[in-house]
mmCIF file of the C-alpha atoms, coordinates in Angstrom:
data_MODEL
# 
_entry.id   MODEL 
# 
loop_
_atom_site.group_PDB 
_atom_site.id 
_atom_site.type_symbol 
_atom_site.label_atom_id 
_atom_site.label_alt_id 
_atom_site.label_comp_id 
_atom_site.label_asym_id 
_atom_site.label_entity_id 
_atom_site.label_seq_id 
_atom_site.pdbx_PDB_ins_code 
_atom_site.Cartn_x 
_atom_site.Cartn_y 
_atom_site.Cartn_z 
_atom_site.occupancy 
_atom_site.B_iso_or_equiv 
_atom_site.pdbx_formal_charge 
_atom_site.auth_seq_id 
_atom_site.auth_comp_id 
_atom_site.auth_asym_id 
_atom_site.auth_atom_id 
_atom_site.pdbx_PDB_model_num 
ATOM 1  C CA . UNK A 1 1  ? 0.000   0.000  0.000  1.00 0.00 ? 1  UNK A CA 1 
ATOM 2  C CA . UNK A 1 2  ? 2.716   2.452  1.134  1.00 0.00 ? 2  UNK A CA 1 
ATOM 3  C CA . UNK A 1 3  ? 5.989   3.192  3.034  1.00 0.00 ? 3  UNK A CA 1 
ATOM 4  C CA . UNK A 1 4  ? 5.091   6.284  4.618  1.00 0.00 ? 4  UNK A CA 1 
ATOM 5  C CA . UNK A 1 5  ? 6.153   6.413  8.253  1.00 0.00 ? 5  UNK A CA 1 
ATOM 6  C CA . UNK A 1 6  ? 2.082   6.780  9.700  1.00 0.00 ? 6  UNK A CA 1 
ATOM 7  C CA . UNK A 1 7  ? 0.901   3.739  7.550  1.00 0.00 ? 7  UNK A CA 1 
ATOM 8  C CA . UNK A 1 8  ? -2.428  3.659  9.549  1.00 0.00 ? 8  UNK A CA 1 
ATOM 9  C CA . UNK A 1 9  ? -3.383  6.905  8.478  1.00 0.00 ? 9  UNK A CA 1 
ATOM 10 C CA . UNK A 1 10 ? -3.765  5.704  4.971  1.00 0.00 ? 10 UNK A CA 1 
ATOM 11 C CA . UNK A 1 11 ? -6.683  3.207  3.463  1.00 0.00 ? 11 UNK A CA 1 
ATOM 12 C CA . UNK A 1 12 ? -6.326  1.264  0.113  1.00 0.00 ? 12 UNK A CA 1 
ATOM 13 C CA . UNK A 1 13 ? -10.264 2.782  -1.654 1.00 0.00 ? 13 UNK A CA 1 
ATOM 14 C CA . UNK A 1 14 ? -8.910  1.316  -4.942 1.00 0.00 ? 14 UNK A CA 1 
ATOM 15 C CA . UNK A 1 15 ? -11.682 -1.153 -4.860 1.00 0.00 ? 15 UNK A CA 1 
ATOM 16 C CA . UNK A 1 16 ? -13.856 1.557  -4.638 1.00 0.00 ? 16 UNK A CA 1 
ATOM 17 C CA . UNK A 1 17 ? -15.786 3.767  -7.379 1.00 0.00 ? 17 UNK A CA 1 
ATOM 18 C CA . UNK A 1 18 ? -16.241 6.381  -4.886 1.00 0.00 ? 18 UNK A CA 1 
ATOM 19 C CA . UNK A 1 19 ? -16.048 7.063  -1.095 1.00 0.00 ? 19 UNK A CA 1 
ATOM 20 C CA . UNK A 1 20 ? -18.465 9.614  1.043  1.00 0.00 ? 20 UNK A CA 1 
ATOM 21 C CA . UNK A 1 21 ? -18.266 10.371 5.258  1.00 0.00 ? 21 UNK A CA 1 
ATOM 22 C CA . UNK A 1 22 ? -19.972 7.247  5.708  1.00 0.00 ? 22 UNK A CA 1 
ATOM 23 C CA . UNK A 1 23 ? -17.309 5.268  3.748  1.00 0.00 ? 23 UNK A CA 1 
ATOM 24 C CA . UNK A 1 24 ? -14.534 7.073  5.915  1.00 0.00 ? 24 UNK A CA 1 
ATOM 25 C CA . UNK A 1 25 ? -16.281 5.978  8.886  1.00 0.00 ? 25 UNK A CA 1 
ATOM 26 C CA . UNK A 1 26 ? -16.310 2.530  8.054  1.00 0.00 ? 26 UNK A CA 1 
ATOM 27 C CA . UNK A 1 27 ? -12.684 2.198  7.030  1.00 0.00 ? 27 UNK A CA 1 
ATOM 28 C CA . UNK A 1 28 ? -11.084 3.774  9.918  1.00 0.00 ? 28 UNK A CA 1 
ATOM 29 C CA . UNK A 1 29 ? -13.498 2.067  12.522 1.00 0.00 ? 29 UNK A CA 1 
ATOM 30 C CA . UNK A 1 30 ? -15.228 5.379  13.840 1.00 0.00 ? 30 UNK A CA 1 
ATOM 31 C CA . UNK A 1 31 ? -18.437 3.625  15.223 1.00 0.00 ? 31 UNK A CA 1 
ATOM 32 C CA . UNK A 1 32 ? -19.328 6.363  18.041 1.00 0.00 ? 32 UNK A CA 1 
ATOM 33 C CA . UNK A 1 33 ? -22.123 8.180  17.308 1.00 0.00 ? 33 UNK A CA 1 
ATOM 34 C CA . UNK A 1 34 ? -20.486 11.641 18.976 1.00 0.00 ? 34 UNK A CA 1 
ATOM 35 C CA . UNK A 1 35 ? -17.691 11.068 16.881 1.00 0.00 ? 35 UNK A CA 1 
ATOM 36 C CA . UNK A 1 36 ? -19.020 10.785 14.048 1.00 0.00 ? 36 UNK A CA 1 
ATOM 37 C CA . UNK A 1 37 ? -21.057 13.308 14.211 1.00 0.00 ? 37 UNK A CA 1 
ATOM 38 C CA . UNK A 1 38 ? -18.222 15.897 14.506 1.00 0.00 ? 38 UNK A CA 1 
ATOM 39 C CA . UNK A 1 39 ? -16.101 13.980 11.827 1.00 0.00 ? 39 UNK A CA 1 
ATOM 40 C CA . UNK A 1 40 ? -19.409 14.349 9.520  1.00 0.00 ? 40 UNK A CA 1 
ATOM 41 C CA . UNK A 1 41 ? -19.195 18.158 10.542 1.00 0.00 ? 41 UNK A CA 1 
ATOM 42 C CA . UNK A 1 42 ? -15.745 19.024 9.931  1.00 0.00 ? 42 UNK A CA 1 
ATOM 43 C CA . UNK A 1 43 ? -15.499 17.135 6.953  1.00 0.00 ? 43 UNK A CA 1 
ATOM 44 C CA . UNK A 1 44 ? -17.398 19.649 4.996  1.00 0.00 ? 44 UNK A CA 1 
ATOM 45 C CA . UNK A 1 45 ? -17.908 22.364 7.429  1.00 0.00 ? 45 UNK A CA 1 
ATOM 46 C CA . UNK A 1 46 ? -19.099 25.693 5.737  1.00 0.00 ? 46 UNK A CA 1 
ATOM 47 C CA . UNK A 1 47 ? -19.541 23.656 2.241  1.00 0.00 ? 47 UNK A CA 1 
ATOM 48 C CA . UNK A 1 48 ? -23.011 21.969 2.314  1.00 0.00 ? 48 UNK A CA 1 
ATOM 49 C CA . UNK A 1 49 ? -24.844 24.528 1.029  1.00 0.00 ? 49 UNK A CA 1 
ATOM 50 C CA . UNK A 1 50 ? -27.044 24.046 3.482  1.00 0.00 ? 50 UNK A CA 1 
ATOM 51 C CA . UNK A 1 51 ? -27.014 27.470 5.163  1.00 0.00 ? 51 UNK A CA 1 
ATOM 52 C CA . UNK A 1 52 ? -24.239 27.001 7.833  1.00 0.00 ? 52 UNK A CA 1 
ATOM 53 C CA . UNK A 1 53 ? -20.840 28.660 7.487  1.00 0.00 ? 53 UNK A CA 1 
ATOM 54 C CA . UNK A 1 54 ? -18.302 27.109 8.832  1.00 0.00 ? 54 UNK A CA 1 
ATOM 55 C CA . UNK A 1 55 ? -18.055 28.508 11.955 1.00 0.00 ? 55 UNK A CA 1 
ATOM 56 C CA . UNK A 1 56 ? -21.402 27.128 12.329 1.00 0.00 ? 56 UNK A CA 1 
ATOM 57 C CA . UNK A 1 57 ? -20.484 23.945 11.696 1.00 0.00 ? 57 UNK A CA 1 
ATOM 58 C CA . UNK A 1 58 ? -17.002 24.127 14.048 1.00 0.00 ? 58 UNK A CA 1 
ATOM 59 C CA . UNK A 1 59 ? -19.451 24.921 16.862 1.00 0.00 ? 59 UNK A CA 1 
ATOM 60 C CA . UNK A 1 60 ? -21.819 21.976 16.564 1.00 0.00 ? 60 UNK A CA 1 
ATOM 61 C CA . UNK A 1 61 ? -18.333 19.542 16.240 1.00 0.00 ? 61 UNK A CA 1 
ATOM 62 C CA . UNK A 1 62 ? -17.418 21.062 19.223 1.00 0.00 ? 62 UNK A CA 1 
ATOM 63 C CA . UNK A 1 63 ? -20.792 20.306 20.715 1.00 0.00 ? 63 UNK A CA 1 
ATOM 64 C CA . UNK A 1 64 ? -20.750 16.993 19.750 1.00 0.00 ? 64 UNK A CA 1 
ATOM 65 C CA . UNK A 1 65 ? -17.141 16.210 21.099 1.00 0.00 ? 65 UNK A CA 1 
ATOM 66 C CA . UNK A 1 66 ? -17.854 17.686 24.579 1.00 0.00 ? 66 UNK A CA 1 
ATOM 67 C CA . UNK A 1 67 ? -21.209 15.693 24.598 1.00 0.00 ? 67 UNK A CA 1 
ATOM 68 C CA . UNK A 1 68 ? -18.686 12.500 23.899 1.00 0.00 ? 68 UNK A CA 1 
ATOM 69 C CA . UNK A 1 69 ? -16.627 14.112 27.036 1.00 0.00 ? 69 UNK A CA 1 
ATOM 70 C CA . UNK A 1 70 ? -19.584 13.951 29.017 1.00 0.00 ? 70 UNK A CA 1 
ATOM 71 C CA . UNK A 1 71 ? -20.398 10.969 28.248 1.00 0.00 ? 71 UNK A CA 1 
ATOM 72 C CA . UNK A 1 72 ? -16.844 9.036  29.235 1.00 0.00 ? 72 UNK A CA 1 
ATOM 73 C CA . UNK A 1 73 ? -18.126 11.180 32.586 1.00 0.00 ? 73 UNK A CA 1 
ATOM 74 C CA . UNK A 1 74 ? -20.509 9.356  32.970 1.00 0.00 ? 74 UNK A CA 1 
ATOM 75 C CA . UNK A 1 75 ? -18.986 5.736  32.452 1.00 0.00 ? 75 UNK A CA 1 
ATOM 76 C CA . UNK A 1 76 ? -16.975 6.794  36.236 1.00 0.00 ? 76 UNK A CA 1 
ATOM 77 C CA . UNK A 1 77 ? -17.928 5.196  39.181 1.00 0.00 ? 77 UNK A CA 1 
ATOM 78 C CA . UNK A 1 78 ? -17.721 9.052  40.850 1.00 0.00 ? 78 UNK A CA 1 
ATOM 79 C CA . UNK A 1 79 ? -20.252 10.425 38.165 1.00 0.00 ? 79 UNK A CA 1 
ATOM 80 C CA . UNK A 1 80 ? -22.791 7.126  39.256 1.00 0.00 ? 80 UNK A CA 1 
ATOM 81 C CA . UNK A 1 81 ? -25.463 8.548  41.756 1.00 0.00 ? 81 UNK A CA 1 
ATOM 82 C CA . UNK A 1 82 ? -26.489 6.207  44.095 1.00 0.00 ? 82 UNK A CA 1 
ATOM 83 C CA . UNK A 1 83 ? -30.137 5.872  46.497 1.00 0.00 ? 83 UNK A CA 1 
ATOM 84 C CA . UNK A 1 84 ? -30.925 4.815  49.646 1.00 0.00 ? 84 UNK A CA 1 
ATOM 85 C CA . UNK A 1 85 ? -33.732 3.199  50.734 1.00 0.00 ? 85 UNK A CA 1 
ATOM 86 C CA . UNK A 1 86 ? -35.559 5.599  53.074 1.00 0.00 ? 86 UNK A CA 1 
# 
């Protein structure tokens, strides 16, 4: 495939007529939903023609990635809230 020192970074697509975000997603194993999410954003932030800029589009990646922070929060024994039984 190729020589270059950060081999994982790079995916053989030659098999492939085309690839989109989803595509990406799939070939480097991206299967959180947070994560993708930003990924999908940044990808084409401020080109969608959807009526975000890109700064638009930076925000709601960042949204997304502190929403995947909170989550791993919430994973922590700390975060868990326990009850008594009154």
């Amino acid at each position: 495939m190729t020589d270059k020192k950060h081999n994982h970074y790079f995916k053989d697509v030659s098999h492939l007529y085309h690839i989109d975000v989803y595509r990406v997603l799939e070939l480097y194993n991206v299967n959180d939903p947070c994560i993708q999410h930003a990924i999908k954003k940044l990808l084409v932030a401020g080109g969608r023609g959807a009526g975000k800029d890109i700064s638009t589009d930076i925000d709601e990646a960042i949204v997304s990635l502190q929403r995947w922070k909170e989550m791993q929060d919430e994973k922590t024994p700390a975060f868990i809230v326990t009850t008594r039984a009154v």
